[in-house]
MARPA-80236 format. One record per atom (N, C-alpha, C): x, y, z; residue number from 1; residue in one letter. Coordinates in pm, 1 decimal. Each point is the difference from the previous one (the first is absolute). Layout:
N
{atom {X Y Z} NUM "A"}
...
// end
This chain:
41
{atom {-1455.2 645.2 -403.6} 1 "X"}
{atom {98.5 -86.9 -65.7} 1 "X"}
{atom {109.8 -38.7 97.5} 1 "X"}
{atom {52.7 -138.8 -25.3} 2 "X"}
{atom {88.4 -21.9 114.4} 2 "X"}
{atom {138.0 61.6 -82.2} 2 "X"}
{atom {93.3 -3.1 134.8} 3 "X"}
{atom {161.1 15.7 -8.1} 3 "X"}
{atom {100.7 -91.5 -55.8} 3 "X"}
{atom {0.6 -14.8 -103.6} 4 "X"}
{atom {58.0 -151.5 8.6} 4 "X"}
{atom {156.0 10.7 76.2} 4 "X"}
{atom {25.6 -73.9 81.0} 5 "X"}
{atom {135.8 38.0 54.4} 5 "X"}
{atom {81.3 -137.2 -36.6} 5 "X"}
{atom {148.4 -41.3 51.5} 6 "X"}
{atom {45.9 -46.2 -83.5} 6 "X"}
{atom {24.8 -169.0 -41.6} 6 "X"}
{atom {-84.2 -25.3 133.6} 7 "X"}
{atom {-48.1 -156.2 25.2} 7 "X"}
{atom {-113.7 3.1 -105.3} 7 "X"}
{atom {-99.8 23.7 -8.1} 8 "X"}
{atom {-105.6 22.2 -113.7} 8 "X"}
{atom {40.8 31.1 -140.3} 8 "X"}
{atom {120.7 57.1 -2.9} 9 "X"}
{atom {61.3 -1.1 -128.3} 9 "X"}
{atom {20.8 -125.0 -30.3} 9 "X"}
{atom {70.2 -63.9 59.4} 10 "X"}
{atom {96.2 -139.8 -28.5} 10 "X"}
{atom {-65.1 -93.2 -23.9} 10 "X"}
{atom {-116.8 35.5 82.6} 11 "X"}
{atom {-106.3 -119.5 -9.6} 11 "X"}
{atom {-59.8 -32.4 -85.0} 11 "X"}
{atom {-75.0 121.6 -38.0} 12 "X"}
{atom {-49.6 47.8 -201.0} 12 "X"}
{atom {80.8 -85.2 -93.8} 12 "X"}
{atom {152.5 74.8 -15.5} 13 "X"}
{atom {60.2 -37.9 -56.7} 13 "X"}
{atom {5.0 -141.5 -26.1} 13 "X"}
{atom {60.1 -91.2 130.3} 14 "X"}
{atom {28.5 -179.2 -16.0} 14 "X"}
{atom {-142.2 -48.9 -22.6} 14 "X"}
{atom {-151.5 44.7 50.0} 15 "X"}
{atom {-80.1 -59.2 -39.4} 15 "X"}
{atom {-12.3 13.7 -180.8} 15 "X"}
{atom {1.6 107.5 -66.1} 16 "X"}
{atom {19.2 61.3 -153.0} 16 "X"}
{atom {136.8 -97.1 -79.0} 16 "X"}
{atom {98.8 -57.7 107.5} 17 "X"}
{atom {97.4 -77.0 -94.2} 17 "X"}
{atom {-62.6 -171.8 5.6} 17 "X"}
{atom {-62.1 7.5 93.0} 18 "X"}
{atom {-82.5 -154.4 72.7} 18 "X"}
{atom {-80.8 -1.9 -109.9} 18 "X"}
{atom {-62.0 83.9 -41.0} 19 "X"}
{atom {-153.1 -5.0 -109.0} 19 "X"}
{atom {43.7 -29.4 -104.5} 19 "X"}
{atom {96.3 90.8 -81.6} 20 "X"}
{atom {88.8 -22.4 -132.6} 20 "X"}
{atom {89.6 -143.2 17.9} 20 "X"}
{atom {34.1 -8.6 64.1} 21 "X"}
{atom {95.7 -136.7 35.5} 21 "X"}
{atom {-147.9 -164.4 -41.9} 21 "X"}
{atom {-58.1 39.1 68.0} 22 "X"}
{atom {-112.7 -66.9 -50.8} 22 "X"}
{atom {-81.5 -39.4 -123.4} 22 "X"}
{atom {-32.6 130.0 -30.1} 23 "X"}
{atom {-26.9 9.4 -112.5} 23 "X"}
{atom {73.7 -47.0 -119.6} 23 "X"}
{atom {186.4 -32.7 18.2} 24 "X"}
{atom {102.7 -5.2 -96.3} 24 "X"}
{atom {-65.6 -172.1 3.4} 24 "X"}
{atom {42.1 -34.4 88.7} 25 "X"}
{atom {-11.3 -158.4 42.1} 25 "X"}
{atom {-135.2 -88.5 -58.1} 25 "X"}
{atom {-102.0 120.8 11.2} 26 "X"}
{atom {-156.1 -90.3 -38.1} 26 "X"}
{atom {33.7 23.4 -181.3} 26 "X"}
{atom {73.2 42.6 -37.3} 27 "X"}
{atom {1.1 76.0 -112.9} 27 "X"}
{atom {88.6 -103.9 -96.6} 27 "X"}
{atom {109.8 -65.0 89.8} 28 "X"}
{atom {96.7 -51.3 -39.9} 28 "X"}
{atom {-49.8 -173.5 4.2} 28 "X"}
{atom {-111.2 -37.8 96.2} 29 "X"}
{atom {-73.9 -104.2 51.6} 29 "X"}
{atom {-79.7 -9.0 -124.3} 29 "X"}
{atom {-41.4 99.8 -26.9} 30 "X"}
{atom {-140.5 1.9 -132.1} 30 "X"}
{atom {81.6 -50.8 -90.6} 30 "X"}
{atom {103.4 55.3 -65.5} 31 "X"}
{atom {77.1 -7.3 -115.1} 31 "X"}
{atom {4.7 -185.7 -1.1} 31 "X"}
{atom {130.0 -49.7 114.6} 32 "X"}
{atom {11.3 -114.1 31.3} 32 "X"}
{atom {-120.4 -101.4 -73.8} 32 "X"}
{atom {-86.8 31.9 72.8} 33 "X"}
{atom {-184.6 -99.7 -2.5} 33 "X"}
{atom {1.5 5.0 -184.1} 33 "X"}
{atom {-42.8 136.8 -39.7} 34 "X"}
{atom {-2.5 -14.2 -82.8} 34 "X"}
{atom {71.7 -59.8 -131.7} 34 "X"}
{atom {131.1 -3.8 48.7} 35 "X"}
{atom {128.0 -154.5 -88.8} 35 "X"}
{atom {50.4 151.0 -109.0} 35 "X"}
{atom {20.2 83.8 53.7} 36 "X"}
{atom {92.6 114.1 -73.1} 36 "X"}
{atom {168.0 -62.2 0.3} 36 "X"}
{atom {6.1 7.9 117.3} 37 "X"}
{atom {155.4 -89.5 47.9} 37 "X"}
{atom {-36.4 -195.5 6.1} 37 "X"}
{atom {128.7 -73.1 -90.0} 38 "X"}
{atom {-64.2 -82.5 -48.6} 38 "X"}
{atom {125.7 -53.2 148.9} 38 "X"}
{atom {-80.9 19.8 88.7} 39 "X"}
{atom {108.0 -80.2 111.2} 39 "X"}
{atom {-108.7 -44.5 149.8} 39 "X"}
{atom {28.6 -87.7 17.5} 40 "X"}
{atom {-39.7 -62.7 154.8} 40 "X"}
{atom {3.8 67.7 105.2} 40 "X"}
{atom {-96.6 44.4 76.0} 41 "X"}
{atom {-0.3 53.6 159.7} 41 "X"}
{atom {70.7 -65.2 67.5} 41 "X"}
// end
């Protein structure tokens, strides 16, 4: 098993806020498409 030391921490981490950050956006994109929010892109 590796070490994680503390560059590999950080990295985990911002890639794990990159994924969720994403995920909010495709989420918020879907809603949009679908005419939930009755407003213009």
């Amino acid at each position: 098993m590796m070490i994680p030391d503390k560059k590999t921490k950080k990295k985990n981490i911002l890639t794990a806020l990159t994924i969720i950050a994403f995920m909010i956006f495709l989420f918020v994109f879907t809603l949009y498409n679908v005419g939930v929010f009755d407003r213009q892109i």
